[in-house]
C-alpha positions, 0 to 999 in steps of 0.5 A, spaced: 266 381 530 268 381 523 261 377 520 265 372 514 262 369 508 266 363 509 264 360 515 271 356 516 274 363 515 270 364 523 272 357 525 279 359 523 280 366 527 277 362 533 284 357 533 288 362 532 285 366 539 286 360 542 294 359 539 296 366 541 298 363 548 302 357 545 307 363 543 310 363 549 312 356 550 318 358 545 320 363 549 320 360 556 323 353 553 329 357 550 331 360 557 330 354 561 335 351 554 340 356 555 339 356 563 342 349 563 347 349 557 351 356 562 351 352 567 352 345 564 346 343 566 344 336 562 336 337 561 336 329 560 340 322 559 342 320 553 337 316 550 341 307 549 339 305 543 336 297 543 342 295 538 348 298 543 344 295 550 345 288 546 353 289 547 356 286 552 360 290 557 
């Protein structure tokens, strides 16, 4: 391990070891994302706004 003047410099390296796993979140979701819109596939309902649920009918 590389000894650092700065000890936020330590702390910093630390989280970034912890990150790395979160990089293939990205990946994954971009396949399932395509995966759905090839197959027409919607990945959920479309949120109704309060002011469209006040319209009647």
């Amino acid at each position: 391990m590389v000894v650092s003047s700065y000890y936020d410099l330590d702390q910093l390296r630390a989280a970034m070891q912890d990150v790395e796993g979160v990089y293939m979140i990205t990946p994954a979701l971009d396949i399932i994302r395509t995966d759905a819109w090839l197959t027409g596939t919607p990945l959920a309902s479309t949120r109704t706004s309060r002011f469209s649920r006040l319209s009647p009918g």
